[in-house]
C-alpha positions as CSV (number, residue, x, y, z in Angstrom):
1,X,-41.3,47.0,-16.9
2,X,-42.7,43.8,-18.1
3,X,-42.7,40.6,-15.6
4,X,-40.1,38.0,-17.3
5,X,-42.5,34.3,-16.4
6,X,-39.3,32.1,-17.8
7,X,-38.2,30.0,-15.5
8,X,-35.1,30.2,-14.1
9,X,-32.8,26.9,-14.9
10,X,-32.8,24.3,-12.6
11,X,-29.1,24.2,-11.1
12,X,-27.9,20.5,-11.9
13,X,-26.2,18.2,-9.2
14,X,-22.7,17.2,-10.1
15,X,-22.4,13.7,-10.6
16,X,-21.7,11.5,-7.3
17,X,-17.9,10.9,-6.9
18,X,-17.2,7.2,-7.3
19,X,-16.1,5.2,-4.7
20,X,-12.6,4.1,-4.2
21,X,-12.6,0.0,-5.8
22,X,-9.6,-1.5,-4.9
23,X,-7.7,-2.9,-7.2
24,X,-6.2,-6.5,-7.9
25,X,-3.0,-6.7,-7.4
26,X,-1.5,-9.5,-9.6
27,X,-3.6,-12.3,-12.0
28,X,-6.2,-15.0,-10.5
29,X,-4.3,-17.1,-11.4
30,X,-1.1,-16.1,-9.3
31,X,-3.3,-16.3,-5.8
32,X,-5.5,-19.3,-6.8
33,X,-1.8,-21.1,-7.5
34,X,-0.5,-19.6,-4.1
35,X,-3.7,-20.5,-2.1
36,X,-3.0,-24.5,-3.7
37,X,0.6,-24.6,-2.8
38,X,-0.6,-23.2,0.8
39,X,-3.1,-25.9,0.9
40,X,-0.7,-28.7,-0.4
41,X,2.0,-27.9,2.0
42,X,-0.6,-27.9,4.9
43,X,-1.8,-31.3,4.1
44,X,2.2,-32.6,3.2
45,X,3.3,-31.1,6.4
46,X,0.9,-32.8,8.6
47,X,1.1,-36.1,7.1
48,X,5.2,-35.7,7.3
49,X,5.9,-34.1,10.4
50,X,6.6,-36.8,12.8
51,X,8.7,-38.5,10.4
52,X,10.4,-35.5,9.1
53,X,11.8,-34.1,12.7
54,X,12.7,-37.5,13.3
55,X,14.6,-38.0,10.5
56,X,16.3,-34.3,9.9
57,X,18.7,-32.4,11.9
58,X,17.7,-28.9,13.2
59,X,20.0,-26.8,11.8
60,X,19.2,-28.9,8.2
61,X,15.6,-28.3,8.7
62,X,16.4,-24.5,9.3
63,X,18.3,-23.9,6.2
64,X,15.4,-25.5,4.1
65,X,12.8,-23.2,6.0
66,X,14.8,-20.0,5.8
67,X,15.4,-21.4,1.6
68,X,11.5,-22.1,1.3
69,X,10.2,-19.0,2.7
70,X,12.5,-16.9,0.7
71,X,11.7,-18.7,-2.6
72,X,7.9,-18.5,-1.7
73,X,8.2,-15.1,-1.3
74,X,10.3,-14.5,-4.5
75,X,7.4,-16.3,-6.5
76,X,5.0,-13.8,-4.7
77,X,6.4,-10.7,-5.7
78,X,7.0,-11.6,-9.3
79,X,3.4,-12.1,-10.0
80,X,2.9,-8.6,-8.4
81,X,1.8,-5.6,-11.1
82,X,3.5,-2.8,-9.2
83,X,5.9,-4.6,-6.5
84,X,7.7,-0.8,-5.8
85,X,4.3,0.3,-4.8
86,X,3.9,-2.8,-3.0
87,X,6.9,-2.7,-0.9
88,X,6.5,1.1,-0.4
89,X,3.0,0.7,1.6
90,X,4.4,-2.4,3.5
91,X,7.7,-0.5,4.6
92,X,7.7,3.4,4.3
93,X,5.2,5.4,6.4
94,X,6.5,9.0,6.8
95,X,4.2,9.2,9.9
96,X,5.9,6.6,12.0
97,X,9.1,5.9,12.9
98,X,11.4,2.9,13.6
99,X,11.2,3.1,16.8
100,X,7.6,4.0,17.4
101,X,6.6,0.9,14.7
102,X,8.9,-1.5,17.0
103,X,6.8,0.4,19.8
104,X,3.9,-0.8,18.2
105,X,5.5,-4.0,17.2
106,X,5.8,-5.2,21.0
107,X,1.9,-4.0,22.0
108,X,1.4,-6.3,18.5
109,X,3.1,-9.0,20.2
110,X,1.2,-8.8,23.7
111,X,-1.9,-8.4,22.2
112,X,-1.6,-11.4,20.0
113,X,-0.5,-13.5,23.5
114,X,-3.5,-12.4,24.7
115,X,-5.8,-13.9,22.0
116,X,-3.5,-16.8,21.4
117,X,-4.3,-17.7,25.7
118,X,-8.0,-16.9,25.4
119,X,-8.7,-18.7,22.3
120,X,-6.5,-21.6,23.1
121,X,-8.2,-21.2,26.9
122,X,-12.1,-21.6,25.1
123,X,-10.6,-24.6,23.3
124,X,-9.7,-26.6,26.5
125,X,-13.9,-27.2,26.5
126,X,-13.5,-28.9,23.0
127,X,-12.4,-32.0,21.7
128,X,-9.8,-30.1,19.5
129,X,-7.7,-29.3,22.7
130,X,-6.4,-32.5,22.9
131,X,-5.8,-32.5,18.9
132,X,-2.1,-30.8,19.5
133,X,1.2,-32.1,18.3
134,X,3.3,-30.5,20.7
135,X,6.3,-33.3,20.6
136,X,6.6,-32.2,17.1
137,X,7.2,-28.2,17.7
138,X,9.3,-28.8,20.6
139,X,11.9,-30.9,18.4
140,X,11.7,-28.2,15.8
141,X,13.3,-25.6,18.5
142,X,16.8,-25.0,18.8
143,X,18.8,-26.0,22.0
144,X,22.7,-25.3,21.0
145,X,23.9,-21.8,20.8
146,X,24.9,-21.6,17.5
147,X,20.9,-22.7,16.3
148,X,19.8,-20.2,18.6
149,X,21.6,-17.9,16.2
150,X,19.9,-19.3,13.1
151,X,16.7,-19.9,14.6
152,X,17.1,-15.8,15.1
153,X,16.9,-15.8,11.5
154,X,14.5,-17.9,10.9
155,X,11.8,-15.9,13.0
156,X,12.5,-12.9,11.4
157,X,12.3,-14.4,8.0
158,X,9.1,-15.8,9.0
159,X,8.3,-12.5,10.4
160,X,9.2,-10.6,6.9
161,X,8.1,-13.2,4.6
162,X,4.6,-14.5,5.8
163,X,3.7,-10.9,6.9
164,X,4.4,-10.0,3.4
165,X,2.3,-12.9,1.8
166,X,-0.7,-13.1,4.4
167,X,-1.4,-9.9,5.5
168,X,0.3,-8.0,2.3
169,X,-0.8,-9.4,-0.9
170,X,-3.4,-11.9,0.1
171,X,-5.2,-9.5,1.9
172,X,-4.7,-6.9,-0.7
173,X,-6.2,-9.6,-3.5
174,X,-9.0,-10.3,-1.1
175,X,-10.0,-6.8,-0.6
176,X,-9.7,-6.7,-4.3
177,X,-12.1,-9.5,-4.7
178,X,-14.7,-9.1,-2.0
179,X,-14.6,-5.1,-2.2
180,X,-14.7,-5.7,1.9
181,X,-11.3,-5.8,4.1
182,X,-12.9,-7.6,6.6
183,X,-13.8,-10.6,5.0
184,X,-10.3,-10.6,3.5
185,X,-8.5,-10.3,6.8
186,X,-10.4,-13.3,8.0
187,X,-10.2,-15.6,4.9
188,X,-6.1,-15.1,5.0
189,X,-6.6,-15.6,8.5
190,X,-7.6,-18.8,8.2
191,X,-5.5,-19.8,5.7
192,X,-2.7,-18.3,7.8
193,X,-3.6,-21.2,10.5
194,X,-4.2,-24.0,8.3
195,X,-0.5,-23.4,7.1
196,X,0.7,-24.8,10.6
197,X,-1.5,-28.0,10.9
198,X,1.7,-29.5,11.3
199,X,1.9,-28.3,14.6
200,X,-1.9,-30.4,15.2
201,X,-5.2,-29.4,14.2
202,X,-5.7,-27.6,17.7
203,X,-3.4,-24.7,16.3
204,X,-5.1,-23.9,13.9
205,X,-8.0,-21.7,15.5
206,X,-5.6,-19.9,18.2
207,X,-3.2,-19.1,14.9
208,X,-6.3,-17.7,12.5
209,X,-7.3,-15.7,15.4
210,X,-3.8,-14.5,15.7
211,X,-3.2,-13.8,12.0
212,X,-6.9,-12.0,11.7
213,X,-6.1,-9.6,14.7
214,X,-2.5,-9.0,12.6
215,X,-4.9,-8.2,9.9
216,X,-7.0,-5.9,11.4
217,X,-3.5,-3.9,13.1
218,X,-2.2,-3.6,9.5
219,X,-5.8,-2.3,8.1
220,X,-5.9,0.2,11.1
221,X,-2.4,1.4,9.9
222,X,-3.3,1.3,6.1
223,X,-0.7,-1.1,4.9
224,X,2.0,-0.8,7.0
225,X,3.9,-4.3,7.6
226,X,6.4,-3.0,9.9
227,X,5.1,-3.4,13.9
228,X,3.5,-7.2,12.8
229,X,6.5,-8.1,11.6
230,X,8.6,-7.4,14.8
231,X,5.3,-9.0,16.3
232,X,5.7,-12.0,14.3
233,X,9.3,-12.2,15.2
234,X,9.6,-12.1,19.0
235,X,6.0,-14.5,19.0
236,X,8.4,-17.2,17.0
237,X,11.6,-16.5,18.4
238,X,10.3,-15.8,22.7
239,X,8.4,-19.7,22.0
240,X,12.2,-21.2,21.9
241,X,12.8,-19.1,24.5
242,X,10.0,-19.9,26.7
243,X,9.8,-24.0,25.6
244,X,13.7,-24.3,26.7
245,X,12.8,-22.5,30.2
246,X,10.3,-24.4,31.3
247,X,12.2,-27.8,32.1
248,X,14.5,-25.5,34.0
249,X,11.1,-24.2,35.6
250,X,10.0,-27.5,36.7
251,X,13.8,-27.9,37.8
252,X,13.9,-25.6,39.4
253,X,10.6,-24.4,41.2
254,X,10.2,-21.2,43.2
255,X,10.2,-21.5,46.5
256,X,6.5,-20.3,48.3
């Protein structure tokens, strides 16, 4: 039997599978109009705050928050392409429960004490640490009962609406536009703390810091919104808590 010399063909690597590219998820245009408005109201903010607690009542300086936040987020969503797609990685994970995200939530909330204390704590070396406007925020907190109630509502709508906008689509668009999450989750971050220069530029850091670590819990549970809102929540809501207890504190000191 002749010996056949053809050669046998060559088998042919399939072609590599391309990587996942995230996707924008609304126009430039939206974000780069978002990240302005973020930026104005930063700068407004601190040049008005004095003036502004002084001259407003608390429970009129709630309603406009809880209205603002709301509205902000409203003009979010509607530049969004696919806002059910949206909502449904911020909100539904078949994984995880209610109760295990508010699980999650609290160890959220502790974590982010611990970073607010140790960044705030490296800042006591700088000049910054005397850059606070503390008389400011303590006049923003509620001392009645009934704005107890409505500051309530204000945390959580700070909780749900910020969450959404900082570590939902501008960290989404981010990813979108760096192809990295990383540097995302730190450029909302930042602009996460800029948004509260009012409170003095020594909040800033401590509040980037908190906002990138919120970041990196939401990347580590692909999108889910749920445990940094209830983290976002008690951290706004337990400060009124805390700021009203420690006059009684000094009051009222334990005995040795």
């Amino acid at each position: 039997m002749p010996y056949d010399s053809t050669p046998l063909p060559q088998s042919i690597a399939p072609p590599p599978i391309p990587a996942h590219s995230p996707k924008p998820i609304a126009h430039w245009s939206h974000t780069l109009a978002l990240v302005l408005f973020l930026v104005a109201f930063a700068i407004a903010g601190h040049s008005r705050a004095t003036s502004m607690v002084e001259a407003t009542p608390r429970l009129t300086r709630y309603v406009s928050t809880l209205t603002l936040e709301w509205l902000l987020l409203g003009s979010v969503v509607a530049g969004i392409y696919r806002r059910r797609e949206f909502f449904v990685t911020a909100f539904v994970h078949r994984a995880r429960s209610i109760a295990v995200s508010l699980g999650l939530g609290l160890v959220a909330y502790c974590i982010g004490l611990v970073v607010i204390a140790s960044v705030g704590g490296a800042l006591y070396f700088t000049p910054l640490f005397h850059k606070r406007n503390e008389a400011v925020v303590l006049a923003m907190l509620p001392h009645t009962a009934l704005e107890f109630l409505v500051w309530f509502f204000v945390s959580l709508t700070a909780g749900i609406c910020e969450e959404l906008i900082f570590r939902g689509y501008l960290v989404q668009q981010l990813t979108a536009w760096t192809r990295r999450p990383i540097p995302a989750i730190v450029l909302a971050g930042a602009l996460f703390g800029c948004i509260h220069l009012y409170e003095g530029i020594a909040a800033i850091v401590p509040l980037a810091a908190l906002g990138i670590v919120y970041g990196l819990i939401v990347h580590r549970y692909k999108g889910d919104l749920r445990a940094v809102i209830v983290a976002h929540t008690l951290q706004d809501f337990l400060v009124a808590l805390l700021a009203l207890a420690r006059p009684f504190m000094e009051r009222h000191p334990p005995h040795p």
